[in-house]
N, C-alpha and C positions, 0 to 999 in steps of 0.2 A: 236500190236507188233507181236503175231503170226503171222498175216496175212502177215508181212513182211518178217518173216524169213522161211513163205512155199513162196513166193515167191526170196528169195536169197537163197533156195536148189533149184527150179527151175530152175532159171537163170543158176547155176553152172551146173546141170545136161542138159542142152543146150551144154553144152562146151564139157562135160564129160560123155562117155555110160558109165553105169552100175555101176558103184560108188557111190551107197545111201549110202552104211554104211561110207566106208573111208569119204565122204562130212561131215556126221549125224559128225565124231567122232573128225575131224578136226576143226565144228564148236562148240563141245565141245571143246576143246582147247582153240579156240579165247574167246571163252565168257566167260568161268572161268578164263582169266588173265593170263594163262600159253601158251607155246609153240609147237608146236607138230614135230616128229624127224620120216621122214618117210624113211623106210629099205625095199628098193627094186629095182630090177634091173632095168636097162634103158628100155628108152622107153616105161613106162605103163602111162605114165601122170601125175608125179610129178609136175613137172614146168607147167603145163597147169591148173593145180588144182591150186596152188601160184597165178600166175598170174588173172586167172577168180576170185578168191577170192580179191584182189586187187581193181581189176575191179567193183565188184559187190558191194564193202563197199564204192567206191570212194577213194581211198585210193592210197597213192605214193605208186609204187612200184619199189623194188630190186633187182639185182640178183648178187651173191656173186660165182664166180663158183674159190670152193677153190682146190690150187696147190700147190705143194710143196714151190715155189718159193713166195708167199703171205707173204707180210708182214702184222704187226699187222695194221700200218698206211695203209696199201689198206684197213681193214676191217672199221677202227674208225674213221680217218681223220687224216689231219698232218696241221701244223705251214708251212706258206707258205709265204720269204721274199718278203715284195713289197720295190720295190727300188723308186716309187714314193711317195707314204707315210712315206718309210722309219721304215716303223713297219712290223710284224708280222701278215699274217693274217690266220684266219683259215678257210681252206678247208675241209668243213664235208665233211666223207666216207659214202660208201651204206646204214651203218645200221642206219642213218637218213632219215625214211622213216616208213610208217605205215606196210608195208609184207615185210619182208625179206627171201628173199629164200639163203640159203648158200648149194647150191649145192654141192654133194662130200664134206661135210663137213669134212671126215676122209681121206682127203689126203692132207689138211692145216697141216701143222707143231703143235706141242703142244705148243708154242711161240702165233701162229698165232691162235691159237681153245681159247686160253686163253683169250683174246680179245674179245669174245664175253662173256664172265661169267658176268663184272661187268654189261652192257647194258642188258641183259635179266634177270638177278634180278632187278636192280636198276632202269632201264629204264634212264642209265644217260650213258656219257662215257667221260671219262677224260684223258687228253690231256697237257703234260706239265704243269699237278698241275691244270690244269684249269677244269671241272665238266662243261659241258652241258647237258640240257636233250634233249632224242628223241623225236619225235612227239607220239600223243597219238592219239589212240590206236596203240601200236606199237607187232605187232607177228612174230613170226623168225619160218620160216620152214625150218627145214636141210632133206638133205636128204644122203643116202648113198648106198654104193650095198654091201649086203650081203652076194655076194658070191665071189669076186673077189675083194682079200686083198692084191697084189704086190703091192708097194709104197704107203700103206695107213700106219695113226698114227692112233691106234682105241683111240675112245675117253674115257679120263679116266670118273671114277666116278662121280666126281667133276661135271663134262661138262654135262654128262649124266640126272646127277639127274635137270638140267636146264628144260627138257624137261615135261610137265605135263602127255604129252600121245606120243608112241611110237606105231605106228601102220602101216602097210605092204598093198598097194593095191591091188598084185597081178595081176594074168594075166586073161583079159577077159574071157566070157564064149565065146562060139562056136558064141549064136546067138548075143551076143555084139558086137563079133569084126565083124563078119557081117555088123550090124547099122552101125559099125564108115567107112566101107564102102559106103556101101548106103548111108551115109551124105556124103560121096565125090563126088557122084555122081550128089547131089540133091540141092550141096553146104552147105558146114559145114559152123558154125556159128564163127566167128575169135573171138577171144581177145576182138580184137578194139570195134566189134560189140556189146559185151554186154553191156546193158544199168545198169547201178548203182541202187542200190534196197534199200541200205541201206547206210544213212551217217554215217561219222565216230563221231556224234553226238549220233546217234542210235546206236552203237556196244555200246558205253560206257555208256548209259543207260541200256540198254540188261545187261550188266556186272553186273550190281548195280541191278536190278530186281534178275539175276542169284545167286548175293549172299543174294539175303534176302527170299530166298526159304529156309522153313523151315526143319531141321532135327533131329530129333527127338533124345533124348539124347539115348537110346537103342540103336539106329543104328550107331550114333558116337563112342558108346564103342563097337560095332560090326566090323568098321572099323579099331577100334583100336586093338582090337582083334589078327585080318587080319596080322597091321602090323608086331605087336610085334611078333606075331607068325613066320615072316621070320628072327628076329632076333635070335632066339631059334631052327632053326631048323637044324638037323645038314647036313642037303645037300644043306647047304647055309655058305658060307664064311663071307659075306656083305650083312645084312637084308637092310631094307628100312628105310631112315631115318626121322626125323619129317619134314623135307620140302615135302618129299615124302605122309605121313598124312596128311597134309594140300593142298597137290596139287591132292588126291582123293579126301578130302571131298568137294572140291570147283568142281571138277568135277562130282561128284552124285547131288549138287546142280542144275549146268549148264545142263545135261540130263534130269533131274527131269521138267527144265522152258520147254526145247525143245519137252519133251511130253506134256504140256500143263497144268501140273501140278503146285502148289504149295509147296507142300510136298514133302520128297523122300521117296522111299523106297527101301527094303532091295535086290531086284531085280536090281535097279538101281548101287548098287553096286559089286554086284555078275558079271556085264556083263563089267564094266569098270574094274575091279581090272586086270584083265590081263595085258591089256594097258596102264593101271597107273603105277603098281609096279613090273612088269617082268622085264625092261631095267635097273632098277635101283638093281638089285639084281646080284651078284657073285657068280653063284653055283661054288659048289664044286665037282672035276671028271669030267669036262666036260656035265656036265647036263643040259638041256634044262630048262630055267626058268619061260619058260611059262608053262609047266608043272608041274614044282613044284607049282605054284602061283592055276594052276587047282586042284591041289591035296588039298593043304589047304583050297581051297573054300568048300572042302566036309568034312574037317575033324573038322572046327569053326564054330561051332553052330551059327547058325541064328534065331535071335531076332524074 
């Protein structure tokens, strides 16, 4: 199983210069059972990251590019008359599929963002009372621009907390965006091209390995720690809530398998807690919550 998953960072790093980390923390996402919500401006290779990850699991893929005018039935599916049969039939929407990319997530209507809360917990979506499930392994990558808010709905809490990790790829260095030339020159490697490295048989074994990584009770109340202390502090509004604690401890697990490890440790949590519990917190005054989340790393004693 290692040897598959340096070869599906490989493959992705074909598609992708210079994004180890954003791949490394994406594929934490997928394999601890959670979603990842990526905040960044266009064109750094959101949807090429989606899409080669698709690719590289064998896996359907999605893409959801939300607008104000979205309805919930564009994201879930609708009841559709056949006049031959004479009955109702259903037409699944996008997020019947294993990647879902919901692009511009925050400029769907809150009508329309709400539509995905029951499918990304529940992994079902229902329809005129009716309940189907999605296919499995199923991940939803949203993405948004962080600096250009005219005609966006920001996402409430609720939506937020759906996410396991939130994380920013940011803009090339000098000698990357170089390479992604020189691959133009030397021919870059497409989509289509990438060969599939891992089944969608293998992701959900990966998942079940991911969570029987041991964690040592000290570093669960260390985690817990962590959280309770955004509830108590006061340049925070909205600490982090228990879904929020179960969606780091399954992600210290899934980093923990990806080092090669069986065990975690307290390092493994100290380097996700940003990415797990920032997005989901409300400072207060306008404060930056990735800093608060840094601050409390130095001020909770570690096990």
């Amino acid at each position: 199983m290692r040897d598959r998953i340096e070869q599906l960072v490989e493959n992705l790093g074909r598609a992708i210069v210079g994004k180890s980390e954003a791949i490394r923390l994406v594929l934490v996402a997928l394999f601890s059972g959670g979603h990842a919500l990526l905040e960044d401006v266009p064109g750094v290779g959101k949807t090429l990251l989606a899409k080669s990850l698709a690719r590289s699991i064998d896996g359907q893929f999605q893409r959801l590019q939300c607008t104000p005018d979205l309805l919930p039935s564009d994201v879930t599916g609708t009841n559709i008359w056949n006049p031959r049969s004479g009955e109702f039939v259903f037409m699944p929407g996008p997020v019947f599929a294993n990647v879902v990319l919901a692009d511009e997530i925050n400029r769907a209507t809150p009508r329309t963002q709400s539509a995905l809360l029951e499918v990304m917990e529940e992994q079902q979506v229902t329809v005129d009372g009716v309940s189907r499930r999605v296919p499995t392994p199923f991940f939803v990558i949203a993405t948004q621009n962080p600096v250009e808010y005219q005609g966006t709905f920001p996402l409430p809490e609720a939506q937020m907390d759906r996410f396991a990790l939130s994380l920013s790829l940011g803009y090339p260095t000098e000698l990357e965006e170089l390479q992604m030339l020189q691959r133009l020159d030397g021919g870059s490697v497409p989509t289509e091209a990438l060969r599939p490295c891992l089944s969608l048989e293998e992701v959900q074994a990966l998942r079940q390995k991911c969570a029987a990584v041991h964690v040592e009770p000290h570093l669960q109340q260390y985690m817990l720690s962590l959280v309770r202390a955004t509830r108590q502090d006061e340049e925070i509004l909205l600490g982090v809530s228990p879904r929020g604690t179960v969606a780091l401890h399954r992600a210290v697990q899934a980093i923990a398998f990806l080092e090669g490890r069986d065990y975690a440790i307290p390092d493994d949590v100290k380097y996700l807690a940003p990415f797990v519990l920032a997005h989901r917190l409300i400072p207060a005054g306008g404060r930056k919550a990735r800093l608060i989340v840094d601050r409390l790393l130095h001020s909770v004693a570690i096990p």
